[in-house]
C-alpha positions as CSV (number, residue, x, y, z in Angstrom):
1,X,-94.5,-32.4,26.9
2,X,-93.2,-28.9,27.5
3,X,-91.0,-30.1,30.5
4,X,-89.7,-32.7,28.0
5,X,-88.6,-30.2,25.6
6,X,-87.0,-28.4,28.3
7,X,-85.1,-31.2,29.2
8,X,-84.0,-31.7,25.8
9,X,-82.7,-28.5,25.4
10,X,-80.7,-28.3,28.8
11,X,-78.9,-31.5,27.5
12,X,-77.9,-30.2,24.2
13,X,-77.6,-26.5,25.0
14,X,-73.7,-26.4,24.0
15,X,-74.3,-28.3,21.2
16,X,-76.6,-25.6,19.8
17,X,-74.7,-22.9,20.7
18,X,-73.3,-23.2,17.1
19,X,-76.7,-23.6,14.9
20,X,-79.3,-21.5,14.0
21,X,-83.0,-22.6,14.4
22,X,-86.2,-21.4,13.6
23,X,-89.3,-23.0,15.4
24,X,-93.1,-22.8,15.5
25,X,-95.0,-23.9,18.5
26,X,-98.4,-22.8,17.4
27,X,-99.2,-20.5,20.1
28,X,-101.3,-17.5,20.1
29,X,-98.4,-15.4,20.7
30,X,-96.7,-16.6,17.4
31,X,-99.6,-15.0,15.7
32,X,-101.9,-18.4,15.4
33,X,-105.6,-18.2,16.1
34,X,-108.2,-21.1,16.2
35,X,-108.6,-22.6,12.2
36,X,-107.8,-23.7,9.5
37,X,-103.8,-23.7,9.1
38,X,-103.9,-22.2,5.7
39,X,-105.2,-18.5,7.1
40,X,-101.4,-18.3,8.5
41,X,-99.3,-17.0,5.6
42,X,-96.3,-19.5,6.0
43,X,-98.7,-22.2,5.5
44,X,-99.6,-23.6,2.1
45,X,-100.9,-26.9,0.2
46,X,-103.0,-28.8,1.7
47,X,-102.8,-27.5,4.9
48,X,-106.7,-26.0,5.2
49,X,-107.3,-29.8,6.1
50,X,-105.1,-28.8,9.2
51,X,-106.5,-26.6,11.8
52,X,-104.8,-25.2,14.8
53,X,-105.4,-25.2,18.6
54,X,-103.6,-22.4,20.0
55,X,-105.0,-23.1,23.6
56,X,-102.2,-22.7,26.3
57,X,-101.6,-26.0,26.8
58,X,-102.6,-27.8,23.9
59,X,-101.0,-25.5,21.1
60,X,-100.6,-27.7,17.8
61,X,-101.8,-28.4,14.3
62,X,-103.9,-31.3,13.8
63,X,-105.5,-33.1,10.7
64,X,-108.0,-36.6,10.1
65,X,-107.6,-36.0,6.5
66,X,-106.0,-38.6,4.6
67,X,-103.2,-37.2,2.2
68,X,-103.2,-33.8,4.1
69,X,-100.0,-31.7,3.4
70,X,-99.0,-29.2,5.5
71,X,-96.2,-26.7,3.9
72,X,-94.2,-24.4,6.2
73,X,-93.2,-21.7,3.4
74,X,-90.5,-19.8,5.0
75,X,-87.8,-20.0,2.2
76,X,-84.4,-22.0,3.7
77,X,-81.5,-21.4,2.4
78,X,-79.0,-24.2,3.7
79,X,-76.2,-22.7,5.7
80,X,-73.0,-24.6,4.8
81,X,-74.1,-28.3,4.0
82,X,-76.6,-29.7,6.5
83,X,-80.5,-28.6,7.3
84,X,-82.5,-30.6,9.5
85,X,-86.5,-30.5,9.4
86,X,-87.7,-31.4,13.3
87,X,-91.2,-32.4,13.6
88,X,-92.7,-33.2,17.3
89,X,-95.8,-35.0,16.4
90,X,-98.4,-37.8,17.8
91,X,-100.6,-40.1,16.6
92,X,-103.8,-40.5,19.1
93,X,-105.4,-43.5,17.5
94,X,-103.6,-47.0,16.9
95,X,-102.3,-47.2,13.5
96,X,-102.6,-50.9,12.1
97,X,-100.4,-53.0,10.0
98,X,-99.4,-52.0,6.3
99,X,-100.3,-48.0,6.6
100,X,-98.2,-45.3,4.7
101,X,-98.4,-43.3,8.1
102,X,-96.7,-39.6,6.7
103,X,-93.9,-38.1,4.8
104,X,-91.6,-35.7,6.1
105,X,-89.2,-33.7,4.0
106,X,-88.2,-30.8,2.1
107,X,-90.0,-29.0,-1.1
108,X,-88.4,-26.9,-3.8
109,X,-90.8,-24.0,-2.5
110,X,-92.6,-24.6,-5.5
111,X,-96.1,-23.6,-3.4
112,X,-98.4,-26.5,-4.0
113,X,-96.1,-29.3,-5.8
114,X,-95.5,-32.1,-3.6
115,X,-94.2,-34.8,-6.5
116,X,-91.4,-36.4,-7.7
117,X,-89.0,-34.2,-8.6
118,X,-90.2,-31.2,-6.5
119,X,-89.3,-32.8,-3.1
120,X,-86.9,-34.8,-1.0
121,X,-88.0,-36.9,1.4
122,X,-88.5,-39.8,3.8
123,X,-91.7,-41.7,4.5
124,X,-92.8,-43.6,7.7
125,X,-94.9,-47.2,7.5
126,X,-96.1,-49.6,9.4
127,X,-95.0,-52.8,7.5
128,X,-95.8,-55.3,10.3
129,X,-98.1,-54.9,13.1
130,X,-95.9,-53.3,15.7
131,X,-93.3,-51.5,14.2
132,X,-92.8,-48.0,12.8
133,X,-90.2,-48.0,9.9
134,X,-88.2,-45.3,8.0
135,X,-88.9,-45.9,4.4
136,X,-87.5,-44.0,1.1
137,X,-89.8,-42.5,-1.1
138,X,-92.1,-45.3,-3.1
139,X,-92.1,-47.2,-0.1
140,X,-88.7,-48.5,-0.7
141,X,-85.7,-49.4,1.7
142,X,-83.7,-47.0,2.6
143,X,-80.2,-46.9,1.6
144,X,-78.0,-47.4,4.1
145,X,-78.7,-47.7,8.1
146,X,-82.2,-48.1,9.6
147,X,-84.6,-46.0,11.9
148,X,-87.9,-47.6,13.5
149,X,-89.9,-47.9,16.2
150,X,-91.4,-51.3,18.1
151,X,-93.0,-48.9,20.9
152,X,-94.4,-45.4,19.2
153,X,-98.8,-46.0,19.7
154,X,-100.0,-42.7,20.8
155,X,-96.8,-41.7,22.2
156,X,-95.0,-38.4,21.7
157,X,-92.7,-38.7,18.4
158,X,-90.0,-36.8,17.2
159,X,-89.0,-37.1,13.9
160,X,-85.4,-35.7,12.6
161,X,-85.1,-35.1,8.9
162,X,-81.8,-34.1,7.7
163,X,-80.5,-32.9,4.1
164,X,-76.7,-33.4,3.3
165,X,-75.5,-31.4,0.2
166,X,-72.9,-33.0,-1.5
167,X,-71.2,-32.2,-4.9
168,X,-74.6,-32.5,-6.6
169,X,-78.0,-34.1,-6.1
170,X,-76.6,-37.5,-6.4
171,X,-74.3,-37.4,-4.1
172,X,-76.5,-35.4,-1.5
173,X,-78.8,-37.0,1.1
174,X,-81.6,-37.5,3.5
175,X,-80.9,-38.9,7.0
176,X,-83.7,-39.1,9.5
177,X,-83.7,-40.6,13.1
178,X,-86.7,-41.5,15.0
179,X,-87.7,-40.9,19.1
180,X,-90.1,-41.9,21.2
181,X,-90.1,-38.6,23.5
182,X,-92.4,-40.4,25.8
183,X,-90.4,-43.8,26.5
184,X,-86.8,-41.9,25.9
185,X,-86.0,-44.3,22.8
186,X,-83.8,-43.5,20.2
187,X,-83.8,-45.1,17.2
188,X,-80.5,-45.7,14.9
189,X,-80.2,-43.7,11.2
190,X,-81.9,-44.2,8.1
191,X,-79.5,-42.8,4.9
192,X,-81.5,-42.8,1.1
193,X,-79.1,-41.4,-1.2
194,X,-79.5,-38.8,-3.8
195,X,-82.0,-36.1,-3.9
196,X,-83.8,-34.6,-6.8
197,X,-81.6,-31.5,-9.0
198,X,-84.8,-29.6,-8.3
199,X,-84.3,-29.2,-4.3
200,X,-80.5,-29.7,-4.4
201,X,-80.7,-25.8,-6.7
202,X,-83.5,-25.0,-4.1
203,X,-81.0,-25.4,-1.1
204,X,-78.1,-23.3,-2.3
205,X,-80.4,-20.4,-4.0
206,X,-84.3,-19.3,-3.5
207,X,-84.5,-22.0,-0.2
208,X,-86.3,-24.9,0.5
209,X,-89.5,-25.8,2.6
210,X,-89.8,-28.2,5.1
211,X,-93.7,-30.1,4.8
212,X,-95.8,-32.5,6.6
213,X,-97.7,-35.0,4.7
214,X,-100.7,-37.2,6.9
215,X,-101.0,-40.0,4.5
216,X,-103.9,-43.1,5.1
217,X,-106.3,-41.6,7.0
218,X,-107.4,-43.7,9.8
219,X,-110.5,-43.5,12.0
220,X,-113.2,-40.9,11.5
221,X,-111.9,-38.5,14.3
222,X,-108.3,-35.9,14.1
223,X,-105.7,-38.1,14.9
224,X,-102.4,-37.0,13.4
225,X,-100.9,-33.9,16.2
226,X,-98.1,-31.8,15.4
227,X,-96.8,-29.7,18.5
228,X,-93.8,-28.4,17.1
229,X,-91.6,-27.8,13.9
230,X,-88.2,-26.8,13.7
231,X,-85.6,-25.8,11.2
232,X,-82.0,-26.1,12.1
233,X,-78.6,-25.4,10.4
234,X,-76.4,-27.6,10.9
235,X,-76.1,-31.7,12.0
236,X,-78.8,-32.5,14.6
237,X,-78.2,-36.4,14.4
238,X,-76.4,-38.2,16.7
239,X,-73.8,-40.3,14.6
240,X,-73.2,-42.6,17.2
241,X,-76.8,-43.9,17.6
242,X,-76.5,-47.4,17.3
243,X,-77.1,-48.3,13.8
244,X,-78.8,-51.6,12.4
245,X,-76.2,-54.9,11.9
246,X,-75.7,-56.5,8.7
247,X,-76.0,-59.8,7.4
248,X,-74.6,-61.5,4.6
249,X,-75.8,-63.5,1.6
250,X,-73.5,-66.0,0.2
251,X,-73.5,-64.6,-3.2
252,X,-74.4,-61.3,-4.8
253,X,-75.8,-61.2,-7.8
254,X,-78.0,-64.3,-7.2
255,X,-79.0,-66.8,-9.9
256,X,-81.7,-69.0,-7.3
257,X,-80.1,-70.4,-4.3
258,X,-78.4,-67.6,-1.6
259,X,-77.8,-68.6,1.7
260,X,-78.1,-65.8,4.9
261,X,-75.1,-65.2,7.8
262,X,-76.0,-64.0,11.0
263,X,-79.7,-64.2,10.7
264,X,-81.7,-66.2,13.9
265,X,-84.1,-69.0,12.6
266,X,-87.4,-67.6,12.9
267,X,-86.6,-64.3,11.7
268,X,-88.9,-62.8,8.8
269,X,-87.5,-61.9,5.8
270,X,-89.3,-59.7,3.1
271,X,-88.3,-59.1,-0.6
272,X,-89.2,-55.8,-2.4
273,X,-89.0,-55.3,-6.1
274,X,-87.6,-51.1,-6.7
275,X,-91.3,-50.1,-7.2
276,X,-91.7,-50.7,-3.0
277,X,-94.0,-54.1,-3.6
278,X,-93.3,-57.6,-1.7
279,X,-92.3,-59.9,-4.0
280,X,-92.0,-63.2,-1.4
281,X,-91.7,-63.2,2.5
282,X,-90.4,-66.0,4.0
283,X,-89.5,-67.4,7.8
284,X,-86.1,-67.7,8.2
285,X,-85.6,-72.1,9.3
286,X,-81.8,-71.3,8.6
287,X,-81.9,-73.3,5.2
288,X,-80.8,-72.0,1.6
289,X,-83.7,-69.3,0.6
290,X,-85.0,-70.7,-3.2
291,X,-85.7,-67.0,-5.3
292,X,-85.9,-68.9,-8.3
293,X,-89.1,-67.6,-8.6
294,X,-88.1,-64.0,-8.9
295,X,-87.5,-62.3,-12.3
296,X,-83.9,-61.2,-12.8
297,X,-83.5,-57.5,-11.4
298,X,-82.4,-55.7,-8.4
299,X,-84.8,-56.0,-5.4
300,X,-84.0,-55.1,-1.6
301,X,-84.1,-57.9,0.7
302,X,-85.2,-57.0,5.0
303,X,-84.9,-59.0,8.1
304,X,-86.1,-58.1,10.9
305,X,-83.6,-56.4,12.7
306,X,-81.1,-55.5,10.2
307,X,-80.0,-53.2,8.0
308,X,-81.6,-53.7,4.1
309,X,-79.9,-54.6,1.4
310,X,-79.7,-54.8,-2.4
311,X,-80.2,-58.0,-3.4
312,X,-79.4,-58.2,-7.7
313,X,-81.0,-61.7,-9.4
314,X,-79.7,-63.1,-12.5
């Protein structure tokens, strides 16, 4: 693992040149002794269900606690309009199908509120066994784009959480990217739009905090590993990872008949009301899909593959 970080350095040393970063490895020389997480004064929440190994070798911060938060306090303020949260974690069991695996984001500093409107964030799920998915908070699709992982069992992960100011909170937002540090997989960008005014203030004046949130607990034993965290000013994403293609629905708002472009027969398509629960999943035989059945509203249609979209019923 340390030999991969080196590498990853060497090849983005000039891009760095320009950014400021601030990173923890849990070692002993950083101040970290064997415990709970919480003894370590930039630590708060939930984080005395995480306890540190600062063993050469093996340095990290590692919980089996479902719903475990782990709150780096160091107050950041965002240097011009970009931050990015870097988290280098594993998973050592296998995670099954339909787990709310973590969150990853940003809190207004606020030391142990972790709610709606206090933080801005992404979440990570398994939604089909095989597959690790960038989510928006709720368990929603996100935005714009996609980020996810076929290949990520109890491999080393890197997760990339960036904020983008804007004007105000509704124009700002979160973009993360996902890796597979073990396999050398990128994955493409996932965009959810507009923070909450809470963190947007928090970024410009008194600083943010980046936090960790393990979410279903799974298995009896410490399975969720985080080696590293990093803060960075600045854009860490590589805009010209290949982003998820698009499809297209033959009408938009829908009254009960829509018919899909560029989709392959046998592809699985999901339908999500705004509160993040699946309405209807269907296989895709290349026929007309019927949503008669759905209440009007505006729900998010996937397919495997693609990038999400809004889907509005009338």
């Amino acid at each position: 693992m340390r030999k991969l970080y080196f590498l990853l350095f060497a090849l983005t040393a000039n891009f760095l040149t320009a950014q400021t970063s601030t990173t923890v490895d849990f070692t002993a020389a950083e101040g970290y002794i064997q415990g709970a997480l919480n003894v370590n004064s930039d630590w708060g929440g939930g984080s005395n269900n995480w306890f540190v190994s600062p063993a050469v070798g093996s340095e990290r911060a590692e919980t089996s606690a479902g719903y475990s938060w782990a709150k780096w306090g160091v107050p950041f303020t965002v240097s011009g309009s970009e931050i990015t949260f870097e988290v280098h974690f594993k998973i050592s069991v296998d995670i099954p199908a339909s787990k709310l695996v973590s969150r990853f984001g940003f809190n207004n500093n606020v030391f142990n509120s972790f709610d709606e409107p206090d933080i801005a964030n992404i979440q990570l799920s398994t939604l089909k066994e095989g597959g690790l998915f960038v989510r928006a908070q709720g368990n929603t699709p996100v935005t714009s784009g996609g980020s996810g992982l076929t290949d990520f069992q109890q491999d080393d992960l890197i997760i990339k959480v960036m904020l983008t100011l804007g004007a105000d909170a509704a124009s700002s937002t979160i973009s993360a990217e996902l890796t597979n540090a073990t396999d050398n997989i990128t994955s493409g960008i996932a965009v959810v739009q507009g923070i909450s005014s809470s963190v947007f203030n928090a970024a410009t004046s008194g600083g943010i905090s980046g936090f960790i949130h393990a979410q279903d607990n799974i298995g009896n034993t410490r399975n969720f590993l985080v080696d590293k965290v990093v803060m960075i000013q600045g854009s860490t994403l590589n805009r010209d990872t290949y982003m998820l293609p698009s499809f297209t629905l033959s009408q938009n708002p829908v009254k009960d008949i829509v018919q899909l472009s560029g989709v392959a027969s046998g592809s699985e398509i999901s339908i999500y009301s705004l509160t993040g629960a699946k309405t209807s999943n269907h296989v895709y035989d290349g026929s007309p899909l019927n949503l008669s059945h759905l209440n009007p509203g505006v729900y998010f249609i996937e397919v495997s593959g693609f990038a999400a979209k809004k889907l509005l019923k009338k």
